[in-house]
C-alpha positions as CSV (number, residue, x, y, z in Angstrom):
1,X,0.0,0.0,0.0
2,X,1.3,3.3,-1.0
3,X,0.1,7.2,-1.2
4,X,0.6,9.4,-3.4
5,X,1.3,12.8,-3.6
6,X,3.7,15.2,-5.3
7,X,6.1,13.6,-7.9
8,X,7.0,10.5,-5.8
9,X,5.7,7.6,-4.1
10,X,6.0,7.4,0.1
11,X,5.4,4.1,1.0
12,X,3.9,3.0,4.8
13,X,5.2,0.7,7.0
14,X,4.4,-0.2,10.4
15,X,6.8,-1.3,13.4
16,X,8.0,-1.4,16.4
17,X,8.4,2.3,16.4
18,X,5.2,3.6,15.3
19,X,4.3,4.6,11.3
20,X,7.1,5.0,9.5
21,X,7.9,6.0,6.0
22,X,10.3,5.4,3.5
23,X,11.1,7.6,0.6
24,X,11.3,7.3,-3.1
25,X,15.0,5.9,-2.5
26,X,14.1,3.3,-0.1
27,X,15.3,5.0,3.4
28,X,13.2,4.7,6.0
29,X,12.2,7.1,8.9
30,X,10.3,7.1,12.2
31,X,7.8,9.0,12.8
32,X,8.0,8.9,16.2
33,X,8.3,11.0,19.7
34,X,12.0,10.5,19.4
35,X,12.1,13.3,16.9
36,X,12.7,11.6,13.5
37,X,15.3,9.2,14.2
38,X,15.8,6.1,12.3
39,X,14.8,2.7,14.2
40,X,13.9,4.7,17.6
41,X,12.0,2.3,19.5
42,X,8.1,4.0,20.7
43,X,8.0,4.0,24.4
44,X,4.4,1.9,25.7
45,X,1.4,4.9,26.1
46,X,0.2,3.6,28.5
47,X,-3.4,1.8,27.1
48,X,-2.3,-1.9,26.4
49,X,1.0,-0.8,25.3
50,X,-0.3,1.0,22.0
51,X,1.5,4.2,20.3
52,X,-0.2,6.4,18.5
53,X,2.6,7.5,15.5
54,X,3.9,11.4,16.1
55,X,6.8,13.6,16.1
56,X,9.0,15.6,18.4
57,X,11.3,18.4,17.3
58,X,14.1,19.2,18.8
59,X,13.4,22.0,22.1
60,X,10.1,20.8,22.8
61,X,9.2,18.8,25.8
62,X,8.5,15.3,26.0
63,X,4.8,15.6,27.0
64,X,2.2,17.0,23.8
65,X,3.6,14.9,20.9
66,X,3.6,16.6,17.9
67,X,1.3,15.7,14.5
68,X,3.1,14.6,11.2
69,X,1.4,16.3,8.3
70,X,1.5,15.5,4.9
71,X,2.4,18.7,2.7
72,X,-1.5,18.9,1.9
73,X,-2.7,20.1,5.6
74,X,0.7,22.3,5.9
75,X,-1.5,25.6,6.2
76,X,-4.1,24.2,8.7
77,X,-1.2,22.3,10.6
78,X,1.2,25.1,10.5
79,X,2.5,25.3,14.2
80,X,5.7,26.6,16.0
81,X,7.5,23.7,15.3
82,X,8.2,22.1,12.0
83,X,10.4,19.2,11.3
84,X,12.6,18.4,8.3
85,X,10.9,19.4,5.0
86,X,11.1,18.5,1.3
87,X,9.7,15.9,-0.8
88,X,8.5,12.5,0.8
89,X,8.8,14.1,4.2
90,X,6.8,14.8,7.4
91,X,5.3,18.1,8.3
92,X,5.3,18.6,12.1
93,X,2.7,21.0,13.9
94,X,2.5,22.2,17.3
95,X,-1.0,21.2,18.0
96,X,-0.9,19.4,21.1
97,X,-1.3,15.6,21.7
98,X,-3.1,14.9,18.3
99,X,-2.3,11.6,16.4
100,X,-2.2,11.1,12.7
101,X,-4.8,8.3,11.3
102,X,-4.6,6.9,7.9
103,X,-7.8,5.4,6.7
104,X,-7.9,3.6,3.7
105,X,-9.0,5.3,0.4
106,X,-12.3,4.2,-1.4
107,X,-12.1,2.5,-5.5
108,X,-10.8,5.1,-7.8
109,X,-8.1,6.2,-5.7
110,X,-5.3,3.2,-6.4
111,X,-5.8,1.6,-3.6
112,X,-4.1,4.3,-1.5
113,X,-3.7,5.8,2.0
114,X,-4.8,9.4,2.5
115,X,-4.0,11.3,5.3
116,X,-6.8,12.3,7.4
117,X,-7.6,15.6,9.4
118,X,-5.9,16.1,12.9
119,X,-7.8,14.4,15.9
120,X,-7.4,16.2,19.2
121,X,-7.0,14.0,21.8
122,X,-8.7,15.2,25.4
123,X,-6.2,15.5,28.0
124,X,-6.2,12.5,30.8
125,X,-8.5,10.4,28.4
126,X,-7.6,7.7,25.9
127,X,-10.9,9.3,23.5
128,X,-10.3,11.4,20.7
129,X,-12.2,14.4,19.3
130,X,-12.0,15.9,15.7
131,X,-10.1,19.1,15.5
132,X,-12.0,21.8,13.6
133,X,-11.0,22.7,10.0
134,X,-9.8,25.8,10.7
135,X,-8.7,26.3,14.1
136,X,-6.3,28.6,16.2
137,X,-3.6,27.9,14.3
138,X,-4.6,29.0,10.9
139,X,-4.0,32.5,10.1
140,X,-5.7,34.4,7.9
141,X,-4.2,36.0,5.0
142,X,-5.2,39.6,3.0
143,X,-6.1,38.7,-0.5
144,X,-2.6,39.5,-2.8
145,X,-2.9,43.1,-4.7
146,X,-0.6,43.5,-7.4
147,X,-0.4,47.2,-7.8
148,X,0.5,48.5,-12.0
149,X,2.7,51.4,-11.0
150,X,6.1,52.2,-12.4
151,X,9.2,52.5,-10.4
152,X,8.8,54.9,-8.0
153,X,12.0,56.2,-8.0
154,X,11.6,57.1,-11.6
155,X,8.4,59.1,-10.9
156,X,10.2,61.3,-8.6
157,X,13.2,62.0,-10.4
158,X,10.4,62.3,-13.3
159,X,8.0,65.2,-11.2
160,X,11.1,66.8,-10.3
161,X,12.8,67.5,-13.6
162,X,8.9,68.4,-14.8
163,X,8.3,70.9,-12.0
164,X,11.5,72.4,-12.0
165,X,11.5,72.7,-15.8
166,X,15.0,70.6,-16.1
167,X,17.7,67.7,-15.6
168,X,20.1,70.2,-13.7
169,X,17.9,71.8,-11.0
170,X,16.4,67.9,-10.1
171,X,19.6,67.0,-10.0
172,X,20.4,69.7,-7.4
173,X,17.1,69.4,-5.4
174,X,17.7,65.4,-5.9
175,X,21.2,65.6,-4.4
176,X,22.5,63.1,-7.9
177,X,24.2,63.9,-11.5
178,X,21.8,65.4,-14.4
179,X,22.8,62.0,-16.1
180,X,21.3,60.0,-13.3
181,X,18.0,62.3,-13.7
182,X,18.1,61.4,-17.4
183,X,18.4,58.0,-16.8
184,X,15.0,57.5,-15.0
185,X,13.2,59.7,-16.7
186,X,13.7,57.2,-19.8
187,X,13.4,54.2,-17.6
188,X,9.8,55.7,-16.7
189,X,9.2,56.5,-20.5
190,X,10.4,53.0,-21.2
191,X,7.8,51.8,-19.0
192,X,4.9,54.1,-19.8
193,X,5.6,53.7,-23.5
194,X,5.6,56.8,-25.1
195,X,8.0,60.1,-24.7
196,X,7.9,62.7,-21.9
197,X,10.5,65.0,-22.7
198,X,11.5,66.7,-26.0
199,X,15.2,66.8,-25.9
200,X,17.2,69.5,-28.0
201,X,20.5,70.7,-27.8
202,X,19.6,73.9,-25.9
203,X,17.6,71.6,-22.7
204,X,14.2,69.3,-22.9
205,X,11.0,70.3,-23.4
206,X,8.0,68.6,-22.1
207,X,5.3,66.6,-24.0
208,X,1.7,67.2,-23.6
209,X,1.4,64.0,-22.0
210,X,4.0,65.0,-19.5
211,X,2.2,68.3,-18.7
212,X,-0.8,66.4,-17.8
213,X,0.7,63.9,-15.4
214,X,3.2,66.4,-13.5
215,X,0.6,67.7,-11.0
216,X,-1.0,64.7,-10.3
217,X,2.3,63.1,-9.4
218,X,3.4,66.5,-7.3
219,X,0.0,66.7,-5.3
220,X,0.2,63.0,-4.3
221,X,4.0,63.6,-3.2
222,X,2.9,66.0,-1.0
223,X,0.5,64.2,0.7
224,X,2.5,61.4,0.9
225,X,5.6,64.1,2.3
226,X,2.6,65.3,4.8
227,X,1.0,62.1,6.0
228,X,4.3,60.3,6.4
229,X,5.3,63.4,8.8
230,X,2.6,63.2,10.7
231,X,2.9,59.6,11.7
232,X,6.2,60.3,12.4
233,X,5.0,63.2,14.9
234,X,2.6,60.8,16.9
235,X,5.8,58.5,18.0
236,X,7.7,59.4,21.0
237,X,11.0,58.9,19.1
238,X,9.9,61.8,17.5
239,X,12.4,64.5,18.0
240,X,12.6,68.0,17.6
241,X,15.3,70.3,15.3
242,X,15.2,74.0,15.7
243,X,17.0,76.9,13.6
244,X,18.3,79.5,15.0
245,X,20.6,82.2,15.0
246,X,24.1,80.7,16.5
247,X,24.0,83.7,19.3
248,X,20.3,83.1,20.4
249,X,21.3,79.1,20.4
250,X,23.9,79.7,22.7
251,X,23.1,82.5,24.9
252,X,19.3,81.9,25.0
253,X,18.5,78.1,24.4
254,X,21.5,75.9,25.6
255,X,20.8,77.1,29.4
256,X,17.4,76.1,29.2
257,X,17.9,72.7,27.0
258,X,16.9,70.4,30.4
259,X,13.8,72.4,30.6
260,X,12.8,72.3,27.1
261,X,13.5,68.8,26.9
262,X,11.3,67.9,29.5
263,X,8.2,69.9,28.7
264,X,8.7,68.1,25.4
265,X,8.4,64.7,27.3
266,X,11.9,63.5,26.8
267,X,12.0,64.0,23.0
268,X,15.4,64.4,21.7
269,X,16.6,68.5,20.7
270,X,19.0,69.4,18.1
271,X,19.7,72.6,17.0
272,X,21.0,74.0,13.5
273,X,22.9,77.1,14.5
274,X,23.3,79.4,11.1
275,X,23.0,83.1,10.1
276,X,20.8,82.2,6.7
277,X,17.4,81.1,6.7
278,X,16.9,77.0,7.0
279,X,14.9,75.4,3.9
280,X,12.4,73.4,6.2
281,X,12.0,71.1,3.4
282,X,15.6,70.3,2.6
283,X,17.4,70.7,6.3
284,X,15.0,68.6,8.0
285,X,14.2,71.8,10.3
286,X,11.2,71.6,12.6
287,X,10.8,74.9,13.9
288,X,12.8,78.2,13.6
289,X,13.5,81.2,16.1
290,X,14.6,84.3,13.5
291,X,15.1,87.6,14.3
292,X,12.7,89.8,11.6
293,X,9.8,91.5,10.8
294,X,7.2,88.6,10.8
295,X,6.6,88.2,7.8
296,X,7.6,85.0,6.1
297,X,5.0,83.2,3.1
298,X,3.8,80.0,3.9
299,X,4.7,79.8,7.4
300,X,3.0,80.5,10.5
301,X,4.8,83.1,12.8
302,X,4.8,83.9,17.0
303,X,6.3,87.1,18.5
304,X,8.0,85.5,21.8
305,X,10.8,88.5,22.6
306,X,11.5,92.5,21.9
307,X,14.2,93.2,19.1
308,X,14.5,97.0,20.7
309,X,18.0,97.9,20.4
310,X,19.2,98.7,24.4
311,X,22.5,100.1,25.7
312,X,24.4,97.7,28.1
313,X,28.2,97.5,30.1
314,X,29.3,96.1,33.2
315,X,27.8,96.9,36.7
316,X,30.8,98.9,37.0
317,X,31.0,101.4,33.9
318,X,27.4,102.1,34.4
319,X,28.3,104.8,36.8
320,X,30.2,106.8,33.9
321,X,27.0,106.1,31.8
322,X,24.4,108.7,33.3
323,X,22.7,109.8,29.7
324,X,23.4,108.6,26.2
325,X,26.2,111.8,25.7
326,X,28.5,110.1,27.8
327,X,29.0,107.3,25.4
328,X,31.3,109.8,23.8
329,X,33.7,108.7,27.1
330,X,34.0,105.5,26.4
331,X,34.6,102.3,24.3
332,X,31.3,101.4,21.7
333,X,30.7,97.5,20.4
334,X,29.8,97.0,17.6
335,X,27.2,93.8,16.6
336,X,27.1,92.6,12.8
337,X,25.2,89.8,12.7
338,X,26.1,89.2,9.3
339,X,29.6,90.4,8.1
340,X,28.6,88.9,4.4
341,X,26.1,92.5,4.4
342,X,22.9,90.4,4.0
343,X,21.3,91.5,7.4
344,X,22.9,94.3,9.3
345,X,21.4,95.5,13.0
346,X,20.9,99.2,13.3
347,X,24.1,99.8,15.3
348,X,25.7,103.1,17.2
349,X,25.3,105.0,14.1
350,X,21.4,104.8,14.1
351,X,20.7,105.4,18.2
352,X,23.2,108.5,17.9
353,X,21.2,110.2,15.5
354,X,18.0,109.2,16.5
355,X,18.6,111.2,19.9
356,X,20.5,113.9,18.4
357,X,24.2,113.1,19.3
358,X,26.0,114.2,16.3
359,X,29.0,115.1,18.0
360,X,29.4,111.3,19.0
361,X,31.6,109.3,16.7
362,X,29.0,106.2,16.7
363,X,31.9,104.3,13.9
364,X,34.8,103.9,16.6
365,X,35.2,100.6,18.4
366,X,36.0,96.6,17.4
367,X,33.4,94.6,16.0
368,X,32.2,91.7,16.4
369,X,30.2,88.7,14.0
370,X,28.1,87.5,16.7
371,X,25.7,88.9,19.1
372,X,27.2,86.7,22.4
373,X,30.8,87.9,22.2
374,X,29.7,91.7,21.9
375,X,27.7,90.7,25.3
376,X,30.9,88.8,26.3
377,X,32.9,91.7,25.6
378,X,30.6,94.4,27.8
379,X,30.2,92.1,30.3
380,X,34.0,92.0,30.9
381,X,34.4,95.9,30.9
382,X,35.4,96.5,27.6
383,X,33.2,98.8,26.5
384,X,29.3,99.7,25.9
385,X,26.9,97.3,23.5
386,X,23.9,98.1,21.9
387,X,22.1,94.5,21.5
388,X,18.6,93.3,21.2
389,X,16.5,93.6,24.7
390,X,15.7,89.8,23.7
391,X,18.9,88.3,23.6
392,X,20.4,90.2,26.4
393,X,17.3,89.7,28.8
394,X,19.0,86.7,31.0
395,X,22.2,88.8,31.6
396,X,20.3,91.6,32.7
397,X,17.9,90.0,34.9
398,X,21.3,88.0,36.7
399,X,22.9,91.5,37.2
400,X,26.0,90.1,34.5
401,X,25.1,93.3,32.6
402,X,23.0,96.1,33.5
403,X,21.3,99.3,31.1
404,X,22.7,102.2,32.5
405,X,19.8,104.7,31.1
406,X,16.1,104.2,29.8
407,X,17.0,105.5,26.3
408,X,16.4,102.8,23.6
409,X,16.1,102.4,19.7
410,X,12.9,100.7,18.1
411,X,13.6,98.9,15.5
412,X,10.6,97.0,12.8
413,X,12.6,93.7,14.6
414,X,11.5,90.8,17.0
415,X,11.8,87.2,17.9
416,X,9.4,84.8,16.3
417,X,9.3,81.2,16.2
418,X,7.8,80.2,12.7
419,X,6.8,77.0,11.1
420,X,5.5,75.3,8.2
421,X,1.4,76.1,7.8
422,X,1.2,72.5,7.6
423,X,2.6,71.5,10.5
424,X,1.0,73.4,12.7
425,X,-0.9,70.6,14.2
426,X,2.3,68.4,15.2
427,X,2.5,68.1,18.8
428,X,5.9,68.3,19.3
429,X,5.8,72.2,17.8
430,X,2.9,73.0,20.0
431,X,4.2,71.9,23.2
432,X,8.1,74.0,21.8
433,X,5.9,77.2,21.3
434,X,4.2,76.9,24.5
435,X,7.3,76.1,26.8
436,X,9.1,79.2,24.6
437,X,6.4,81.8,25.1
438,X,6.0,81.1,28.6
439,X,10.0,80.8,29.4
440,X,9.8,84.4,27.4
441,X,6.8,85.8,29.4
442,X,8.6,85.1,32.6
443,X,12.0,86.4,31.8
444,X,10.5,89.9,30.5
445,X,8.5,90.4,34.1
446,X,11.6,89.9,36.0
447,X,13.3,92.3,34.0
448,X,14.7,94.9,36.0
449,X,14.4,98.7,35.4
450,X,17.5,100.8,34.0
451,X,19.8,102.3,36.3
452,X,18.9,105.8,34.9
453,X,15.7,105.5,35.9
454,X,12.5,105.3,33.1
């Protein structure tokens, strides 16, 4: 007696051991508790000395024997525990204490044995019960979808060089070659079947067909961009990077970095320290602190600090300081925030004239590229600085520097923290403008007055 199934024929023999098999070449295997091992001998069950044929693999215990399946029950069998598999081999499940039964196949099938469902066997009883057809170890599975799309990397390198109008600005927005962009835009026209750029000597032009696909593929990037951000937001590894100018980082945010990190629950901080604006898009910036008018497209802006321009020194020049026409007497500081001339505070020049000090050479004195060592510089004596009433707040209210008259410059400047109008609803940027507003708030009410009174 033999069954069949696959390409070969496994023939059943009984002994000593249990059921056991032999393969198309005539080896034989038990089938047995012993784990697969060739002429194990069964221990007695314990009801007349009868076995009931199973397997054990390796690392499981000796009590629950395990089934041998034949490769058709695989998926309703599938349990932790599989034993060797292949052609004319056992499958082993992890269903507990079942036993395999052969019964005998009716005419028509050749006189063959066909392997039967799984019995359960109830614990502490010799009975048996049918297991269910589908049971707790059969898993269901989502129907397969095979998606018609082309490569996707093509498509972007594709939207870019069509929204850009070019190979060479993708390439630059892309971070590759021109060549590279080239390459899979014809890999996608390979795919699609018909042209999307026109290609001259003097650049490419695109095809009709390209003009209608471009903002398609650009809106579904962006939601894609946005959607994939904000389940990146909902995460507790979600961190936080903030722009800022390098003195504000340092004077204003560093000492407060254990307080910001814990109203933001832990998340990590970085900050991108630079004197040009961040592209929020390409330097994976969160937020930004910039010093400005307010007015930036496409973002959403908060006023958290004063940009007056104040006069400042030491504790201990501030007695030769009594009105703004003593600052003829001594040393003036001098802040460019940006020695390339692309944003230049109103200095000495401007609060001279605006009070009517001619006579005052407001060009004398060093100068310095950032903000911190000007209030470095007045805090060690050297002279007097005329800073933002922002940046130098946490000096003043410490007593490290102190305004030795009321007299002031407005300026069309502040502090803002801005951000993408998109991501206004990210958590993470909430709970930063909150914590930032309120650490602001506070620091401006302990604020003391100037020495000069006003």
């Amino acid at each position: 007696m033999a069954f069949r199934w696959g390409r070969g024929r496994i023939r059943f023999q009984k002994g000593q051991g249990g059921v056991r098999r032999a393969s198309r070449g005539g080896a034989v295997r038990d089938a047995d508790r012993r784990g697969h091992r060739p002429g194990a001998r069964r221990p007695e069950s314990g009801r007349g000395g009868r076995s009931a044929p199973g397997g054990r693999c390796a690392g499981q215990g000796r009590s629950g024997p395990q089934t041998a399946v034949p490769p058709t029950e695989r998926r309703r069998a599938a349990g932790p525990c599989r034993g060797p598999t292949g052609r004319g081999t056992w499958f082993v499940s992890g269903v507990h204490d079942t036993v395999l039964r052969l019964r005998r196949a009716g005419p028509g099938r050749d006189g063959a044995f066909l392997a039967h469902s799984l019995n359960q066997a109830e614990p502490g009883s010799g009975r048996t019960r049918a297991a269910p057809r589908t049971g707790s170890t059969c898993v269901s599975q989502p129907p397969l979808r095979r998606r018609r799309l082309p490569p996707l990397l093509a498509l972007r390198h594709f939207e870019a060089a069509a929204r850009l109008g070019g190979f060479s600005r993708a390439a630059e927005e892309l971070g590759v070659t021109a060549a590279a962009v080239s390459q899979q835009v014809r890999q996608l026209e390979d795919w699609l079947g018909r042209p999307l750029f026109a290609r001259h000597a003097r650049g490419v032009e695109m095809t009709e067909y390209a003009r209608r696909l471009q903002p398609a593929l650009t809106d579904q990037f962006d939601q894609l961009e946005t959607e994939i951000r904000r389940v990146q937001e909902v995460t507790s590894e979600f961190g936080l990077t903030v722009s800022t100018l390098a003195s504000f980082a340092g004077r204003w945010l560093l000492p407060r970095m254990e307080r910001l990190t814990a109203a933001l629950g832990g998340r990590q901080v970085s900050l991108l320290a630079a004197s040009t604006l961040a592209d929020f898009n390409r330097d994976g910036v969160d937020v930004a602190v910039r010093y400005g008018g307010g007015r930036y497209p496409g973002l959403v802006a908060h006023r958290i600090l004063p940009g007056r321009m104040v006069v400042v020194c030491a504790p201990a020049m501030a007695a030769r300081l009594r009105s703004p026409a003593d600052l003829a007497r001594v040393t003036l500081l001098h802040d460019e925030i940006d020695p390339a001339g692309n944003f230049v505070d109103p200095g000495w020049t401007d609060f001279l004239r605006h009070h009517g000090l001619s006579g005052v050479d407001g060009g004398r004195g060093p100068r310095y590229g950032l903000t911190f060592l000007c209030l470095d510089a007045a805090a060690a004596g050297m002279g007097a600085a005329i800073v933002p009433l922002g940046l130098a707040v946490d000096a003043l209210v410490t007593g490290a520097l102190v305004r030795p008259f009321a007299e002031s410059l407005d300026v069309p400047h502040d502090y803002w923290v801005v951000y993408p109008e998109d991501r206004e609803g990210a958590r993470p940027i909430r709970d930063f403008l909150t914590w930032i507003q309120a650490e602001a708030e506070c620091q401006l009410k302990a604020l003391p007055p100037p020495r000069g009174g006003g």
